[in-house]
C-alpha positions as CSV (number, residue, x, y, z in Angstrom):
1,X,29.4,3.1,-7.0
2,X,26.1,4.9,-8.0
3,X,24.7,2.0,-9.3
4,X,25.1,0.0,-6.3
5,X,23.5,2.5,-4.2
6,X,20.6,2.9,-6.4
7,X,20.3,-0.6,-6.4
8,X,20.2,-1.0,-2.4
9,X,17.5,2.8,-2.5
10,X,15.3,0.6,-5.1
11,X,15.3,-2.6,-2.8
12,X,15.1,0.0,0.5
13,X,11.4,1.8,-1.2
14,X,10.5,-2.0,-2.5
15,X,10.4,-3.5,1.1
16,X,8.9,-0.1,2.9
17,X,6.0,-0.5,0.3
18,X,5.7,-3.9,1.7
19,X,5.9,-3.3,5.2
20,X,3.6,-0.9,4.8
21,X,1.0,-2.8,3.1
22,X,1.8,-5.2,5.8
23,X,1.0,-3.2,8.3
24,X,-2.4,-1.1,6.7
25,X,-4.1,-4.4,5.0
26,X,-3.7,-6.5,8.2
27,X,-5.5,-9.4,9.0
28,X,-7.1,-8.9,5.3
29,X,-5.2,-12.0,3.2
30,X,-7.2,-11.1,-0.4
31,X,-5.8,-7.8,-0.2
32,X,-2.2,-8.5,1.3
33,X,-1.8,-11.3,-1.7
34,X,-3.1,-8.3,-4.4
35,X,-1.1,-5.3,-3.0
36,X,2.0,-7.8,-3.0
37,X,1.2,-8.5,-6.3
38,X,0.8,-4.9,-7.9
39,X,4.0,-4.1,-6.0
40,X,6.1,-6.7,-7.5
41,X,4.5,-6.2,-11.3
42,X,5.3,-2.8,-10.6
43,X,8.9,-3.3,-10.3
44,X,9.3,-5.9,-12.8
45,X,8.2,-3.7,-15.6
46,X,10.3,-1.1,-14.7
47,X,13.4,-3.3,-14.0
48,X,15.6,-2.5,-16.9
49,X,15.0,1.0,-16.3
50,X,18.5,3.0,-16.4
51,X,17.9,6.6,-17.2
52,X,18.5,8.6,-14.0
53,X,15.4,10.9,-14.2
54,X,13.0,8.2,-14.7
55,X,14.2,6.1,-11.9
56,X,14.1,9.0,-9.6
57,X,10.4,9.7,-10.9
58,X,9.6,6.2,-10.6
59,X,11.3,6.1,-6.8
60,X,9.1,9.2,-6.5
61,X,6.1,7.6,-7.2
62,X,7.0,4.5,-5.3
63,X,7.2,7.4,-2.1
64,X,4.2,8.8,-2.4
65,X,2.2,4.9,-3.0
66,X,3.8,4.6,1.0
67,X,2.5,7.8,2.2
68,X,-0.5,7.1,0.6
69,X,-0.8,4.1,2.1
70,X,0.3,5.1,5.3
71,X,-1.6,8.6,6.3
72,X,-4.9,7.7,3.5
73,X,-5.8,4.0,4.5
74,X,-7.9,2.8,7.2
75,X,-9.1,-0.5,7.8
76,X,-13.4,-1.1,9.4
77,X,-12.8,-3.8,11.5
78,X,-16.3,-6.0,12.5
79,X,-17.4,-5.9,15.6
80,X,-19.3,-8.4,17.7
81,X,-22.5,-6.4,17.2
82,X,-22.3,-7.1,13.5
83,X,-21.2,-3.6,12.6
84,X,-17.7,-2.1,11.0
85,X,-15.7,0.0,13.4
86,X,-12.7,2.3,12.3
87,X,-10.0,3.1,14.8
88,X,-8.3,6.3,13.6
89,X,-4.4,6.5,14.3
90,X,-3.1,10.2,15.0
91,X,-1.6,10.1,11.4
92,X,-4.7,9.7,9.8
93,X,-5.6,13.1,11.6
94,X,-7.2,15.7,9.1
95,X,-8.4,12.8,6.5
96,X,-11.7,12.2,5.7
97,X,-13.3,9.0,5.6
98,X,-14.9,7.1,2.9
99,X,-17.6,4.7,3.1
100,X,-16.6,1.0,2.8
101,X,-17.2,-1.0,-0.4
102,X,-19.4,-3.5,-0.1
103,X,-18.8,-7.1,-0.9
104,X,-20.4,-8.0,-3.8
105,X,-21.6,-11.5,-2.6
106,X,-25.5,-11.8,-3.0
107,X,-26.8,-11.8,0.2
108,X,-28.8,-15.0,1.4
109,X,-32.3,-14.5,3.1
């Protein structure tokens, strides 16, 4: 019986993480494809995993990559004027922001 409910609390953290990636890369396919990606190689290693304390410390982790993602990441969005524009959400309230990275495509003249 406990294995089948930590089967269905592994599946339950594998699909938040990707709702929420869903919901904080939107619009952004590179990085919905790569934050798919990581997820799923992230669960694949640890599949075979049967010790109790390790899955809960992986579970753990899997937690906090969702809070992470949900109250740490903001998408710039560009604007018709050719410039980035964040829109904070109220639980982004208290973090600081970060300035975007660049693409690293040489620029044309």
């Amino acid at each position: 019986m406990a294995t089948v409910q930590r089967g269905t609390e592994v599946l339950s953290v594998f699909r938040t993480l990707l709702r929420t990636r869903r919901k904080c890369f939107e619009g952004d396919m590179q990085m919905l494809v790569a934050v798919a990606a990581q997820i799923r190689a992230e669960f694949e290693e640890h599949k075979s995993v049967t010790d109790e304390a390790q899955l809960e410390q992986l579970l753990g982790k899997a937690r906090e990559a969702v809070d992470f993602m949900q109250f740490n990441i903001v998408q710039a969005k560009l604007n018709e004027r050719g410039n980035y524009e964040v829109k904070l959400e109220p639980e982004h309230a208290g973090a600081s922001l970060e300035e975007p990275i660049p693409d690293k495509a040489p620029m044309s003249s």
